[in-house]
N, C-alpha and C positions, 0 to 999 in steps of 0.2 A: 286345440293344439296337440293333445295327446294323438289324434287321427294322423297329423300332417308329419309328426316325429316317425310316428309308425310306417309312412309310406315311404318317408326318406329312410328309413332304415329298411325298407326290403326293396327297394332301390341300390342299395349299395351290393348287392349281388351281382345283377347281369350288368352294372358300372363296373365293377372290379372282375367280373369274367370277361366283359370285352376288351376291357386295357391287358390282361395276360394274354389272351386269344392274339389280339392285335401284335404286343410284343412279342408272341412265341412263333407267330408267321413272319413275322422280320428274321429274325434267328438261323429261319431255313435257307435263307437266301445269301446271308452275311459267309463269305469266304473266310476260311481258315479258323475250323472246328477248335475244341478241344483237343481231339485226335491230331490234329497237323499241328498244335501247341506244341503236341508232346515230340513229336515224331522230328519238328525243327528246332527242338533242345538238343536233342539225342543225334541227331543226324550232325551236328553244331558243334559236337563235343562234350555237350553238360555232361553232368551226373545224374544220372536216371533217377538215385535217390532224393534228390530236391526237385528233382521237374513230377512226381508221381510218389502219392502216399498209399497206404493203404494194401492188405494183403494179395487180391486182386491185381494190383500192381509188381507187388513183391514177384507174383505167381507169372507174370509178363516180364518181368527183368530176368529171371531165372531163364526164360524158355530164350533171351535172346543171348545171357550167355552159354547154354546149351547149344546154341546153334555157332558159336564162333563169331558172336557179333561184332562188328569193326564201323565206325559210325561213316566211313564214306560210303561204304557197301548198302547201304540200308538197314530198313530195319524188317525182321522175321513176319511174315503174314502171321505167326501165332500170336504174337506177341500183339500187332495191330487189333488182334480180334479181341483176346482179352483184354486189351482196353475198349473198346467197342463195346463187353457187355460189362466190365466196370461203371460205365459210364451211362449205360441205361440205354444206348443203342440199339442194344442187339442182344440176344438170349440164345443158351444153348437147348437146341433141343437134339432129345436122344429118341431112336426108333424104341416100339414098343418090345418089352422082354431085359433091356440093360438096366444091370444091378451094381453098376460099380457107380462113380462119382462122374457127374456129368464133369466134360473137359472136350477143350475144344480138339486136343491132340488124338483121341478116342475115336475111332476108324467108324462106331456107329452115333458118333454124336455130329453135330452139326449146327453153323452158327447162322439166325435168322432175325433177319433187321425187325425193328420195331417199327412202325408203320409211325408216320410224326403225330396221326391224331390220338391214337391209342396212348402214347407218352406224355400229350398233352392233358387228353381226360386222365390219367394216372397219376400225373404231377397235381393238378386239380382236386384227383379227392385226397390225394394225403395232405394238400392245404387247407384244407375245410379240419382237418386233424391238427391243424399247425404242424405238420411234419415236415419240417423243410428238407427234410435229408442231410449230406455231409458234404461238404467241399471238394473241389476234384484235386485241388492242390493241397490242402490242409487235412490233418486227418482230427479235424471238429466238426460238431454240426453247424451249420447255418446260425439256428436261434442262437447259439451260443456264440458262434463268431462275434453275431450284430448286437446283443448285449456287452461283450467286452468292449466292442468301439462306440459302443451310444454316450455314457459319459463325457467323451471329447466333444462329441456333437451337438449335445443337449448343453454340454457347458458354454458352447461358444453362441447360440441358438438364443439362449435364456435369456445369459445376460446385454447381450446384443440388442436383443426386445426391450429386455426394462429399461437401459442405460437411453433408447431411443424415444420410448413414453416418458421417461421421464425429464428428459430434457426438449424434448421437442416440441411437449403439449403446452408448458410455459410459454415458451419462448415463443410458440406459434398465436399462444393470447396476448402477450406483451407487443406484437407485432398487428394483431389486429385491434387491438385498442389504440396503438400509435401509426399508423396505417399513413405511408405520406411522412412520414418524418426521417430525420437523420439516422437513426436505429435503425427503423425495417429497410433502409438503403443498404448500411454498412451490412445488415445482418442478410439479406438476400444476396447481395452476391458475394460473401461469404460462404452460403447454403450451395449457390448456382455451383461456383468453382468445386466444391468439395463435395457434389455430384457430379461432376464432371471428369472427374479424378477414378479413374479406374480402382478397385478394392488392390487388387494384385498390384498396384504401382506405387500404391499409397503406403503399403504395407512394407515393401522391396523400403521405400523411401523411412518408415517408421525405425527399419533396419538398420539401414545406414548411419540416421540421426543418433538412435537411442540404443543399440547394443552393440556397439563398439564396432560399425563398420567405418566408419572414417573420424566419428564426434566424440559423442557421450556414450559410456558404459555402464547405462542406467537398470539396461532391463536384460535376460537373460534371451541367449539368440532363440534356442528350441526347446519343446517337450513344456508338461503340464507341471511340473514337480521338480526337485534340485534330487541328487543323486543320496544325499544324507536325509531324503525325507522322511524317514521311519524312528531316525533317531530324535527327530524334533518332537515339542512339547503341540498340544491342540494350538495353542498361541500360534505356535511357528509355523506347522501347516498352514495355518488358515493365510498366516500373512507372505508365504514361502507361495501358494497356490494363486493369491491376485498380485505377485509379482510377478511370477507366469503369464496370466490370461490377460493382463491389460495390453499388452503391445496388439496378440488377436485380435480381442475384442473389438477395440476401435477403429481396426482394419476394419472389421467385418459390419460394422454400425453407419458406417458415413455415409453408404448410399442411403439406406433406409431412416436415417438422420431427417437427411434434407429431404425429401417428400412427405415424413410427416409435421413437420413443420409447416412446410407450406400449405399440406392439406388441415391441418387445426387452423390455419388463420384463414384461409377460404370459408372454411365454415363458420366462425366465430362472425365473419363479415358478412355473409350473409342472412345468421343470423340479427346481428345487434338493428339490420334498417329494418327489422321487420317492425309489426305492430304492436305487438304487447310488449316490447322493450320499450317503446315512447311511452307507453300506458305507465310499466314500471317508475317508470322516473320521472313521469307526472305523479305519483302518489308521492312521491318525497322519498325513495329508495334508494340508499346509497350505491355508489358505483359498483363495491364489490357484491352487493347483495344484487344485484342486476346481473354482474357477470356469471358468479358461480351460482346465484342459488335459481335462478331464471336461465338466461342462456346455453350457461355450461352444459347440463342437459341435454338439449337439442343439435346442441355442436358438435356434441363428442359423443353422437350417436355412430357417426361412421367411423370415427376415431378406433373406438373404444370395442368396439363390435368388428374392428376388424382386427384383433391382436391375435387371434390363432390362426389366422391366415397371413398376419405378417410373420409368426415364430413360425411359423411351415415352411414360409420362403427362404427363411433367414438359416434354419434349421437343415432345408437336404440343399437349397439352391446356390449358397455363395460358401460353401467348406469348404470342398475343393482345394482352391489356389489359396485358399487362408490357412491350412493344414498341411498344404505341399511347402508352404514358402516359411513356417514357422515349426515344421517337422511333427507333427501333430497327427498321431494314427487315429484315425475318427473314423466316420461313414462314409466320409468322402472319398480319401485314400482308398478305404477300403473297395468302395464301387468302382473308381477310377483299374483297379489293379485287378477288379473281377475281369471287365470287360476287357482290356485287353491279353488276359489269358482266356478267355471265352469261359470262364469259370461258371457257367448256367447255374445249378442251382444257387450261388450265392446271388446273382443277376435277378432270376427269378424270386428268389424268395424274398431277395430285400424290397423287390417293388411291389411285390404282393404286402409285403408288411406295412410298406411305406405309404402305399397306394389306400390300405384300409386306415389307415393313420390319417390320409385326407381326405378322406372321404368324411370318417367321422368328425373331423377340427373342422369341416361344412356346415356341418349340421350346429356344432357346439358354436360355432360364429351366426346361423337364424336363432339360436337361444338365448344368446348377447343380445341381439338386438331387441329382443321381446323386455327382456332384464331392464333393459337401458330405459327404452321409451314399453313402458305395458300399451298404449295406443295401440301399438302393430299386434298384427293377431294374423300369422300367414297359411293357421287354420279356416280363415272364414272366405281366402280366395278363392272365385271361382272357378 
């Protein structure tokens, strides 16, 4: 076993260099850089100082209002270039013998694109450093951005999981031991409709009902926390924060709800006709000692072994429109709001991070399953 860990973990190299490689050649092709971000801010009207942080930047707003800058006119080639080596584009280089400060306005300096694979291997080894670099819009780093939003994501991620094992696994045995009855009727297409039910529509509709869009004003519209949360007691946090999260939550749970339900009673069925269940209960074994202490087991092997791969989906795949729609700055927003600024290193770094996050919850879900049933040994395949 210890062989088979060790070959999936130096597997997770050229896996996670091909997913950046593969993203960083899409990048090249996608119209409308960072540079033309900034350039249709400015051109726009903005304020230069919210579309561009950072000294580099400072040093590009200065040379456009030196030049008489007026946003119909355009904007100054100096100023383009400085963001250009802001940005990791492009570099000044100066003829041999200049002792002053490289600058692009410097009659023997001169500005020289960065070739895209030379940026790629360059972005590459300062990730092997964890250096994600800084924001092109924010003047943070990366690592720091994606820890202040991981909390919202990991909170919605968690409890979405548990709240979904732990309702689902029952219900999905109560449902294969009465298989055919009035229950798993009513309780399947209950499960069918509220998969069927988009998360973002469910939630719009959770809105409505229960924070005072047209009904009841039970639960609060936005955000993690009430606005006096500092002043409250640990009590009051704690019951001030699952006021918050429950309207999320059970947005975010209902699809993953109904499929594992239904997958714990396919498996509980398939196991109970097997053979050493009849054995069981020919020896004189109670029901429950059959269920849980015999079947359970072998049931809730795929169950149970696929919990870090269901909180990975739950975790980067339905935030999103759960966090747009309940005002929730998380990882979703956060991603959603790289991409359309073309904001690359946050693009970059968060998949680079996010990417070794699943790669590793792969491996940690073959370890479950060895936990689960010790039978499996996926050291000994050939």
């Amino acid at each position: 076993m210890g062989a088979y860990i060790l070959r999936r973990l130096l597997l997770i190299v050229p896996t996670l260099f091909g997913i950046m490689l593969i993203n960083f050649a899409l990048t090249q092709f996608v119209p409308g850089g960072p540079i033309e971000q900034v350039a249709a801010r400015l051109e726009g009207g903005g304020d230069a100082l919210e579309a561009v942080s950072g000294s580099g930047a400072d040093a590009g707003i200065q040379a456009a209002e030196d030049e008489g800058y007026i946003g119909a006119r355009g904007l100054p080639p100096e100023f383009l270039a400085q963001l250009e080596v802001q940005f990791g584009f492009a570099r000044i280089v100066c003829d041999e013998g200049f002792t002053g400060k490289p600058s692009i306005k410097a009659p023997e300096c001169r500005k020289e694109v960065i070739p895209p694979a030379e940026r790629f291997f360059t972005m590459m080894g300062n990730y092997l450093r964890f250096d994600f670099g800084q924001s092109y819009f924010r003047s943070i780093d990366v690592m720091d951005l994606v820890l202040e939003k991981m909390p919202v994501s990991i909170t919605l991620g968690l409890w979405s999981t548990l709240i979904a094992y732990l309702i689902s696994i029952p219900m999905g045995i109560r449902k294969a031991v009465r298989d055919g009855s009035t229950f798993d009727t009513w309780t399947s297409g209950a499960i069918i409709v509220g998969y069927a039910i988009p998360g973002f529509l469910f939630a719009i509709l959770l809105l409505v009902l229960f924070s005072g869009g047209s009904y009841f004003r039970l639960f609060p519209l936005r955000g993690l926390t009430s606005d006096n949360w500092e002043e409250l007691s640990w009590w009051g946090k704690a019951v001030d924060y699952l006021w918050h999260i429950t309207l999320p939550v059970v947005a975010s749970t209902i699809s993953s709800f109904a499929t594992l339900t239904l997958l714990t009673k396919n498996s509980f069925l398939e196991e109970i006709k097997k053979q050493y269940v009849m054995t069981a209960r020919a020896k004189g074994l109670t029901e429950g000692r059959v269920l849980y202490g015999h079947v359970f087991r072998n049931a809730m092997l795929i169950v149970i072994a696929g919990f870090p791969a269901l909180f990975v989906s739950v975790f980067f795949g339905g935030s999103l429109i759960i966090e747009t729609i309940f005002s929730l700055d998380g990882l979703g927003q956060l991603g959603f709001k790289a991409a359309v600024e073309r904001d690359y290193p946050v693009i970059f770094g968060t998949l680079f991070f996010f990417g070794l996050i699943g790669l590793v919850m792969g491996i940690i879900s073959d370890l479950m399953y060895v936990w689960v049933d010790p039978r499996i040994d996926f050291g000994k395949r050939g």
